[in-house]
N, C-alpha and C positions, 0 to 999 in steps of 0.2 A: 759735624753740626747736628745736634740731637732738633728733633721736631716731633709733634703731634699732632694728627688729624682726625676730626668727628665730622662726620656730615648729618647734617640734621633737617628737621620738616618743622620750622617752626609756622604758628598760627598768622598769616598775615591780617590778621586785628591787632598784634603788634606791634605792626607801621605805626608812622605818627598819625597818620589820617585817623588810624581804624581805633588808634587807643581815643583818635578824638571824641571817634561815636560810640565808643563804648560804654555798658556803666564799670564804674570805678571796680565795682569785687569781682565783674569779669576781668578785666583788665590784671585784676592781681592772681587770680587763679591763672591766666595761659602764664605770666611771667615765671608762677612757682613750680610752674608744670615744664616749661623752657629750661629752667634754670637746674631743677632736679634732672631733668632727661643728660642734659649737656655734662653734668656733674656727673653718672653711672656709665654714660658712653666714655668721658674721658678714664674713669677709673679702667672701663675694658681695656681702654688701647693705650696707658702708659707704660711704654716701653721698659724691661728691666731693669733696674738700674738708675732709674730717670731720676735726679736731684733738680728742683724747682730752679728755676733760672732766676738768676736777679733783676735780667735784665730780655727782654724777649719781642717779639716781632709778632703780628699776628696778622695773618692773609686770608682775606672772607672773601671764596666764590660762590656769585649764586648761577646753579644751572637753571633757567629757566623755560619754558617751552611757548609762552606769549611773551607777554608784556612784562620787561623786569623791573625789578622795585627799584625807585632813585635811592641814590647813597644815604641821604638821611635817612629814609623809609628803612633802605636794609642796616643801617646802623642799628635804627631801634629794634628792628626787630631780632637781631644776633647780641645785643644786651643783654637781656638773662641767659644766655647760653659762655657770653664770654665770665659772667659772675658765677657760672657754674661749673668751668675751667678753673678758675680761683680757688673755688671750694674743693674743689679735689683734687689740689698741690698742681696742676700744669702750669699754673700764672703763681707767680708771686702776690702781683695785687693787680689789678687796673688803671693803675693812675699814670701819668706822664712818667716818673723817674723809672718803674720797671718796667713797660709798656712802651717803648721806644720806636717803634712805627708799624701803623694801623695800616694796609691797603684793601680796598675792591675793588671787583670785577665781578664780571660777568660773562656768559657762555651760554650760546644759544643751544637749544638740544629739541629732539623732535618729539618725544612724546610726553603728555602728561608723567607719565609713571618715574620717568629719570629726573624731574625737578629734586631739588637738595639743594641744600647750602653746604658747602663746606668748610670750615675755620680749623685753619693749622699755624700749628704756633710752633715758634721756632725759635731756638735761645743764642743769645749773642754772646757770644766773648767779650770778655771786659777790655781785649783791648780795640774794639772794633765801635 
């Protein structure tokens, strides 16, 4: 079973809260800035050989060392990083038919400096 994993530091003004108070061209500057980083990290660490899956799984942990973000909050904020998976051939696309199950968690860890998310994506078999 082929997989791929980036772990990333995106901006929590990402959350739904933060993009609430945010203004709108900040808001679009961290997404393109998420979404380009996720798209050069995934290019690093595609495996040799790796052909786009049709069909894939994708697991987002966040390590975090206080208070971790509720699921909606870490949704949005691993959004431009999952569209930037896409972009750089690890997803097929995003949507329900290639994207076939979404999980988070979470993991407590003790100091500032080890926080990251991670999003590993993992391709399925057509007959599974």
């Amino acid at each position: 079973m082929d997989s791929l994993t980036i772990e990333v530091m995106p901006d929590n003004r990402l959350s739904k809260n933060g993009l609430r108070k945010s203004n709108w061209r900040t808001s679009q500057t961290l997404m393109k800035t998420a979404r380009e980083a996720a798209y050069w990290l995934g290019r690093a660490e595609l495996p040799d050989g790796w052909e786009t899956p049709e069909r894939a799984t994708v697991q987002v942990v966040q390590y975090h060392a206080r208070r971790p973000l509720d699921y909606d909050g870490l949704a949005c904020v691993v959004a431009p990083s999952i569209d930037g998976l896409v972009d750089c051939g690890a997803l097929a696309d995003d949507d329900p038919r290639h994207l076939v199950g979404y999980t988070m968690g979470h993991v407590k860890v003790k100091t500032l400096a080890e926080q990251r998310i991670a999003i590993t994506v993992v391709a399925v078999e057509d007959g599974s």
